[in-house]
BABAPA-846372 format. One line per field, with one value per residue (C-alpha): residue number from 1; residue in one letter; chain; x, y, z. Coordinates in nm, 2 decimals. Layout:
<nodes>
num	c(NUM_...)
residuo	c(A_...)
cadena	c(A_...)
X	c(X_...)
Y	c(Y_...)
Z	c(Z_...)
</nodes>
This chain:
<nodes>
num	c(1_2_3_4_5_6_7_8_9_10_11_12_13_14_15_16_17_18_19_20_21_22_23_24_25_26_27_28_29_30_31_32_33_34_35_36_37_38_39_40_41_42_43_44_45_46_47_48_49_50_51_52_53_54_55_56_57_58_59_60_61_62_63_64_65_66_67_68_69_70_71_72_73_74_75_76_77_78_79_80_81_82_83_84_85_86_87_88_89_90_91_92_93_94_95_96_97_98_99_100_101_102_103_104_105_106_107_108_109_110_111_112_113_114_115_116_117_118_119_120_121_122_123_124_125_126_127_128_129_130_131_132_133_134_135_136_137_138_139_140_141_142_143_144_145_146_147_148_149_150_151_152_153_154_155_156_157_158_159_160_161_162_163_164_165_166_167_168_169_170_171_172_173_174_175_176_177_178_179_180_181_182_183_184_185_186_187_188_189_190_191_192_193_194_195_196_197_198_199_200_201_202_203_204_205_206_207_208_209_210_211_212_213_214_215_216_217_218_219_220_221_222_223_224_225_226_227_228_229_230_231_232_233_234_235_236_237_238_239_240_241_242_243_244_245_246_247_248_249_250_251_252_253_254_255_256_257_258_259_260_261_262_263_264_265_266_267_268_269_270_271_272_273_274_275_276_277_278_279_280_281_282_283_284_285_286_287_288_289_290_291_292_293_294_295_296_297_298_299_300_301_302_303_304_305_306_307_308_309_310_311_312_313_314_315_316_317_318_319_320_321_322_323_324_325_326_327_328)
residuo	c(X_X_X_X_X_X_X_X_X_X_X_X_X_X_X_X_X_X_X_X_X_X_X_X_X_X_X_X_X_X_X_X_X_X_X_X_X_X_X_X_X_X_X_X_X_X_X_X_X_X_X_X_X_X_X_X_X_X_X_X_X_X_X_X_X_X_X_X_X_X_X_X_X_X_X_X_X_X_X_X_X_X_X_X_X_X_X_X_X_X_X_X_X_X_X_X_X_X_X_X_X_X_X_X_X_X_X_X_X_X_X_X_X_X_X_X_X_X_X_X_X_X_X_X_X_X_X_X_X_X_X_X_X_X_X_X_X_X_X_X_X_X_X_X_X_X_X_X_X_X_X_X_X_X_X_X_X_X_X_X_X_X_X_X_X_X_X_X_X_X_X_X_X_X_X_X_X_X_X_X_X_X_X_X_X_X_X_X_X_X_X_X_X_X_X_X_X_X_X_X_X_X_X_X_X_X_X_X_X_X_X_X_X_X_X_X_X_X_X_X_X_X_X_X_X_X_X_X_X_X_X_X_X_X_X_X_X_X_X_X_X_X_X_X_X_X_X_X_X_X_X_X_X_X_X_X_X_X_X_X_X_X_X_X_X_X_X_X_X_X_X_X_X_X_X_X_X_X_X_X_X_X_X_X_X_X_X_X_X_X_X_X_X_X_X_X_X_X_X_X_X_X_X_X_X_X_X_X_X_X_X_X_X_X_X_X_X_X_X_X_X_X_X_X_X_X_X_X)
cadena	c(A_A_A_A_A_A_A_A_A_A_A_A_A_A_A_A_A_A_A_A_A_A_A_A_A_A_A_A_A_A_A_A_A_A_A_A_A_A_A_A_A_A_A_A_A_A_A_A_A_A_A_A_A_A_A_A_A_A_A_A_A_A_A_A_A_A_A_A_A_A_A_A_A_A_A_A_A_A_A_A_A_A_A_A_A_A_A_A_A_A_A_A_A_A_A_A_A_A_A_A_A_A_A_A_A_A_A_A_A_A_A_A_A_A_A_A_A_A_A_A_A_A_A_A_A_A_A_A_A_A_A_A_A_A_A_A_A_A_A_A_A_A_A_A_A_A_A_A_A_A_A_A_A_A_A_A_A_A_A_A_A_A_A_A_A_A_A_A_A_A_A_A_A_A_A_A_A_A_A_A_A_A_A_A_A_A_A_A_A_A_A_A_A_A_A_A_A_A_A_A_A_A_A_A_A_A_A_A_A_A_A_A_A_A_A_A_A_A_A_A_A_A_A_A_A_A_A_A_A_A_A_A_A_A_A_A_A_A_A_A_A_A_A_A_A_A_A_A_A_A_A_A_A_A_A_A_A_A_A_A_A_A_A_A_A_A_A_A_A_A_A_A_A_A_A_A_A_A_A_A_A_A_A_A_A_A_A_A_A_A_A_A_A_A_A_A_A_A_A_A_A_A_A_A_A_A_A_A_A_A_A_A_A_A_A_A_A_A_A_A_A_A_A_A_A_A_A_A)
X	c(-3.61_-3.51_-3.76_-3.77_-4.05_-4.12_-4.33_-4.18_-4.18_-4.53_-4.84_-4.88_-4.52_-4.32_-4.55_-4.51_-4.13_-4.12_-4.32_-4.09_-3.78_-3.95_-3.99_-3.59_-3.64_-3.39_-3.59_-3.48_-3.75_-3.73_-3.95_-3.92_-4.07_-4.34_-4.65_-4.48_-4.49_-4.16_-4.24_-4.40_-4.19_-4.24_-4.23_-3.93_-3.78_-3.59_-3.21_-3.17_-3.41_-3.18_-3.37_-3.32_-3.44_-3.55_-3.82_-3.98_-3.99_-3.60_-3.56_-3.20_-3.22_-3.49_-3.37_-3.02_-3.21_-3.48_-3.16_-3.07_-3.41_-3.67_-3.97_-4.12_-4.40_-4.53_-4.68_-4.59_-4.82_-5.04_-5.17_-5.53_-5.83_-5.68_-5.40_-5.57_-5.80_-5.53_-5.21_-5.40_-5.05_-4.80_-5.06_-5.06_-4.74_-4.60_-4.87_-4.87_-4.51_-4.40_-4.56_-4.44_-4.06_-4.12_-4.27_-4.00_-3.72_-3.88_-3.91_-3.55_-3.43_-3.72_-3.86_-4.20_-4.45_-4.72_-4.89_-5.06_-5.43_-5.70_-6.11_-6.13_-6.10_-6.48_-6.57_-6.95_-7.07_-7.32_-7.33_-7.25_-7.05_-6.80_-6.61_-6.31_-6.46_-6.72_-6.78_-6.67_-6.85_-6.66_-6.82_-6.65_-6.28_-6.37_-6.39_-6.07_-6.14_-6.20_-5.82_-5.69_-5.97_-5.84_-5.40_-5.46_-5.69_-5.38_-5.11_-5.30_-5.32_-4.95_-4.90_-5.14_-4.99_-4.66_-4.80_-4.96_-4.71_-4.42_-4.43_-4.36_-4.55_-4.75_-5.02_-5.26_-5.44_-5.73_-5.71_-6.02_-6.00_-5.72_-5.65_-5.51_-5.22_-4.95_-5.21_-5.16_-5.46_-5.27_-5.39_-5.78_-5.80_-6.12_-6.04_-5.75_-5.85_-6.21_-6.03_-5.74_-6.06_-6.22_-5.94_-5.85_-6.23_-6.25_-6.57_-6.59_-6.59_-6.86_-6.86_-7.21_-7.47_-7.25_-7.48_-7.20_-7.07_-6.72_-6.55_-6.24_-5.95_-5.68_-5.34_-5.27_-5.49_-5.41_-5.04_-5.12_-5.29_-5.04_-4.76_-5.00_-5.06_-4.69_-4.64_-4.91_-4.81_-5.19_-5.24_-5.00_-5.20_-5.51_-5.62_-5.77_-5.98_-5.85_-6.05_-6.29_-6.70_-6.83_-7.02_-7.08_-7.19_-6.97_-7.17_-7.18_-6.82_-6.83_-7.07_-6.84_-6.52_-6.67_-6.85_-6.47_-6.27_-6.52_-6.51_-6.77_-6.70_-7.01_-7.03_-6.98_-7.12_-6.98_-7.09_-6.84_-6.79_-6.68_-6.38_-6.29_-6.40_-6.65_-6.65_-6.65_-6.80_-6.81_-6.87_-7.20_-7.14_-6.81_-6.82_-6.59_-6.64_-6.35_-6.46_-6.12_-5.85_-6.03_-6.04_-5.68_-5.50_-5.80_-5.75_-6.02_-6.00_-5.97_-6.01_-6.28_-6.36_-6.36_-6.03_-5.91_-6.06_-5.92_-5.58_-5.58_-5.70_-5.42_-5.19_-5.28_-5.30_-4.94_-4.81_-5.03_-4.83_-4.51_-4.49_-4.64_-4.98_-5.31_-5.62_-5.98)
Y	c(-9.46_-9.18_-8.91_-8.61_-8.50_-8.17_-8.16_-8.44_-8.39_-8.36_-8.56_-8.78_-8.67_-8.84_-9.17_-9.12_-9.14_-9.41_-9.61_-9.54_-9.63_-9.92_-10.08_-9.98_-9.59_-9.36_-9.06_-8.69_-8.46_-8.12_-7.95_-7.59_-7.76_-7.43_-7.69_-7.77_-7.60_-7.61_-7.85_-8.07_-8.34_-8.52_-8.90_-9.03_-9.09_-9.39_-9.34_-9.44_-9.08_-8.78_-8.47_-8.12_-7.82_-7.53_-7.47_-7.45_-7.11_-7.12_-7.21_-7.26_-7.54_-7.67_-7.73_-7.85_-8.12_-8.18_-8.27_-8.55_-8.74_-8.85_-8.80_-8.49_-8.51_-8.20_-8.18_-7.84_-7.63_-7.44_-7.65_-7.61_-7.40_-7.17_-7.12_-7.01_-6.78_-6.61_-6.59_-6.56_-6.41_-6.67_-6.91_-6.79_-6.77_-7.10_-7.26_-7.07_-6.97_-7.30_-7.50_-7.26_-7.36_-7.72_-7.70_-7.52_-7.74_-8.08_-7.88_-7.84_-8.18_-8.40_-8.50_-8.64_-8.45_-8.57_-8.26_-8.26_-8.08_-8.00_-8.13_-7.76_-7.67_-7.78_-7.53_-7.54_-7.68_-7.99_-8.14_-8.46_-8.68_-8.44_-8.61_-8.45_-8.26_-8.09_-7.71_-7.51_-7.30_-7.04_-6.74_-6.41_-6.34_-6.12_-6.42_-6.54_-6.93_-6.96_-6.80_-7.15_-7.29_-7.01_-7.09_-7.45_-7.43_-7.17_-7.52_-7.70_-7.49_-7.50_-7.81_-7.86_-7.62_-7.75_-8.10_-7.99_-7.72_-7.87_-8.23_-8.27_-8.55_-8.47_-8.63_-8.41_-8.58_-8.36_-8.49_-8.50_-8.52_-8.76_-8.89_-9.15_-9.10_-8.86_-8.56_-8.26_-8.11_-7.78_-7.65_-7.72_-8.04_-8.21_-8.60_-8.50_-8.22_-8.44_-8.73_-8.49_-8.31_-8.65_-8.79_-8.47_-8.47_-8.13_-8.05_-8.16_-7.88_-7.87_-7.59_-7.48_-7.70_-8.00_-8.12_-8.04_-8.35_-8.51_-8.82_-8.92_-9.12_-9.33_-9.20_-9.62_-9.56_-9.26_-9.36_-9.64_-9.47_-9.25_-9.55_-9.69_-9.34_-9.27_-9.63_-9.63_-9.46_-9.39_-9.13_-8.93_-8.60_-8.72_-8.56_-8.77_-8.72_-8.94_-9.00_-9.19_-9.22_-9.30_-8.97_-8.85_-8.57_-8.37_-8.41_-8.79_-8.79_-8.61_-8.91_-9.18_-9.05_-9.03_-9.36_-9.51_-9.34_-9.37_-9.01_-8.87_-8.53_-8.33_-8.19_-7.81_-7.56_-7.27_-7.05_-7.03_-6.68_-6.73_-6.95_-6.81_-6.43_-6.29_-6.31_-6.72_-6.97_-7.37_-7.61_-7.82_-8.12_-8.27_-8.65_-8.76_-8.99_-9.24_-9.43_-9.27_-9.38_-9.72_-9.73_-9.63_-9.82_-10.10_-9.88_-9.92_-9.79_-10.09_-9.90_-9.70_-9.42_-9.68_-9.81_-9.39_-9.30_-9.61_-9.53_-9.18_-9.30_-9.51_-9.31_-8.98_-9.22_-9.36_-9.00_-8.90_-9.23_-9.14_-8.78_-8.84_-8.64_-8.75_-8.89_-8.88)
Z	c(-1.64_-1.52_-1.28_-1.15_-0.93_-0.85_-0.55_-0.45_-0.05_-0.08_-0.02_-0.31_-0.43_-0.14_-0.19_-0.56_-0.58_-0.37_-0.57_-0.86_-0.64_-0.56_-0.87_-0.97_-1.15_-1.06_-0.92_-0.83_-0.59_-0.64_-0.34_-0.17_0.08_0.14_0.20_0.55_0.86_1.04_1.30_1.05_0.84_0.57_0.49_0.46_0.08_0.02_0.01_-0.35_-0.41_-0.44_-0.31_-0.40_-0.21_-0.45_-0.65_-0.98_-1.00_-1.01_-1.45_-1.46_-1.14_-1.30_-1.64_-1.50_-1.37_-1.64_-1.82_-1.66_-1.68_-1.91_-1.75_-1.54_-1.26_-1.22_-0.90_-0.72_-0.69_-0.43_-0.19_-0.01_-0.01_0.24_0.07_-0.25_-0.06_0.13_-0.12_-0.40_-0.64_-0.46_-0.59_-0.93_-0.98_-0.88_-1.09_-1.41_-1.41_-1.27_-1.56_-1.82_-1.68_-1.67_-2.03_-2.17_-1.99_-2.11_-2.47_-2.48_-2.31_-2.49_-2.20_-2.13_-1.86_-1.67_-1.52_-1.23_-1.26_-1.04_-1.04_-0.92_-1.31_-1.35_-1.07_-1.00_-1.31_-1.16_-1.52_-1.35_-1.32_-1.48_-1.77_-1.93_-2.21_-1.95_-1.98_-1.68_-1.50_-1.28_-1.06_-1.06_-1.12_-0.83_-0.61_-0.49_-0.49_-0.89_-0.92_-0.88_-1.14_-1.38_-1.35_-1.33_-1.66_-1.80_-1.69_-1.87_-2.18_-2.17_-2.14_-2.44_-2.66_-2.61_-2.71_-3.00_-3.14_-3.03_-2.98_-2.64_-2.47_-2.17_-2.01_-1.79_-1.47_-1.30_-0.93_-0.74_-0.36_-0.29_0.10_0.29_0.57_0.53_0.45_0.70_0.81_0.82_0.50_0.54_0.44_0.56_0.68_0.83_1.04_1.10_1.25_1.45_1.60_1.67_1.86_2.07_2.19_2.02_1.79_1.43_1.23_0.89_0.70_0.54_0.63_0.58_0.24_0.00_-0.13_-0.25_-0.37_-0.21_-0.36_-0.12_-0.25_-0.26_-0.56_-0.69_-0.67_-0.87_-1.12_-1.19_-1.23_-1.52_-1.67_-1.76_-1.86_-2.15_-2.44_-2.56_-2.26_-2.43_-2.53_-2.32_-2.03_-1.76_-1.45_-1.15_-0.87_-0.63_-0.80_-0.44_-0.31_0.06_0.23_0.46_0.72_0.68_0.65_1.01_1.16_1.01_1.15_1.50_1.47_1.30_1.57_1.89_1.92_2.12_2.00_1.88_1.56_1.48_1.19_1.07_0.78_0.50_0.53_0.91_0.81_0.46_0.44_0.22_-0.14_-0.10_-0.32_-0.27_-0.54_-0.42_-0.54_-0.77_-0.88_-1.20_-1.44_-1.46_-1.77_-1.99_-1.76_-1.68_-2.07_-2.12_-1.85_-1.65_-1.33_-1.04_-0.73_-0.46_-0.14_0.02_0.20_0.53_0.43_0.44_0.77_0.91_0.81_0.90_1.25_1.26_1.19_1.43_1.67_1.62_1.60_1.92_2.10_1.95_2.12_2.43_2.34_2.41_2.20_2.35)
</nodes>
């Protein structure tokens, strides 16, 4: 089979393609390569994975290369929290405008999509564990975080539409928090920037009062997920929540990662409104129900939140060795 992966360079995208390589697909990643900071860099892609630097916004690139493959990954999109909050149009844009080009590019070339959604399309709705037909329940349009809630629930309706009206097969994965090593911390997310903070001695940051909870995925997992999602033919049309049912407080997650890592860093709180701004609203707790793609495919995560930490540990501490910088 033949791949392209747009996103490709980034978290789960790099580890994604791989995994297709691996197994003998021939994969292209299409990536702009905006998630990065210049001095970071990305996994390494096998050889045998042709990458393209551009982006999706860019419809004449992207159907050249929708062309030449029968399958689309739909990754790319706006990545982190802070992101969101502080480029709120970039952010719509790329998702909305992005899945509108990949959809009408896989229209043309019959290709099948799997699109990559977000657990943030719930929002705050504690109706839980959230299954797939939940009702969402957004604050104010006013309030810059649920703009990411609203274009993700737009790529999906899309990518539905063009299912329905058009006969183009797409399957549509809502993400909840995925980890592992390989995540940069530089766009907010938690475990990362926990354990870097743990093993530089510096505080651990918890935002709120650290009793917000979440359920985290390894992207071992959630890789593997996805590999059986496009090779069953009955998720065509479905949408599927994809994540981790095991539940933990922030603030427990901040008393693991010191007790996993030795750190004897202490831990620090800061209001919501310190680190994002006013007009900020957090989701208090978010725990999916896995029961469809277990159904559809036998999937089971096999690695815990433990098995996460202790990677991402690992790995800082590799990188800390590897440049001549310091861990506690």
């Amino acid at each position: 089979m033949r791949y392209l992966v747009t996103g490709g360079r980034g978290f789960v995208g790099t580890r994604l393609a791989g995994a297709l390589a691996a197994r003998g697909d021939a994969v292209v990643v299409l990536d702009d390569l905006s998630a990065h900071l210049p001095a970071e860099q990305p996994d390494a892609l096998p050889e045998q994975v042709r990458f393209v630097h551009g982006s999706v916004l860019d419809a004449s690139l992207l159907d050249e290369l929708v062309a030449h493959c029968d399958v689309v990954v739909h990754l790319a999109a706006a990545v982190g929290v802070r992101t969101i909050v502080d480029r709120v149009l970039p952010s719509l844009t790329v998702n909305m405008h992005g899945a509108e080009n990949v959809m009408r590019a896989a229209e043309r070339h019959t290709a099948k999509v799997l699109l990559a959604s977000t657990s943030e399309i719930y929002g705050k709705s504690q109706d839980l564990p959230l299954h797939e037909d939940a009702d969402r329940v957004l604050g104010s349009p006013q309030i810059p975080r649920w703009s990411y809630s609203m274009a993700k629930s737009i790529m999906e309706l899309i990518a539905d539409t063009y299912h329905r009206e058009h006969g183009v097969q797409t399957v549509v994965v809502r993400l909840f928090n995925t980890a592992g090593p390989g995540q940069s911390a530089t766009h907010g997310m938690v475990i990362p920037r926990m354990v870097r903070q743990a093993l530089r001695g510096e505080p651990l940051s918890v935002y709120g009062d650290g009793g917000q909870t979440r359920c985290f995925l390894h992207v071992d997992d959630a890789v593997r997920a996805l590999l059986a999602l496009l090779d069953e033919e009955r998720a065509v049309g479905a949408i599927v929540n994809l994540g981790s049912t095991d539940e933990v407080r922030v603030l427990e997650l901040a008393h693991r990662v010191k007790k996993l890592s030795g750190s004897a860093s202490e831990i620090r709180f800061s209001t919501f409104e310190e680190v994002y701004g006013p007009n900020f609203e957090e989701s208090y707790r978010r725990v999916p129900d896995v029961s469809r793609i277990t159904a559809l495919t036998g999937w089971r995560p096999s690695r815990g939140l433990d098995d996460i930490l202790l990677d991402v540990i690992a790995e800082v501490r590799r990188e800390a060795a590897s440049t001549g910088g310091g861990t506690e």
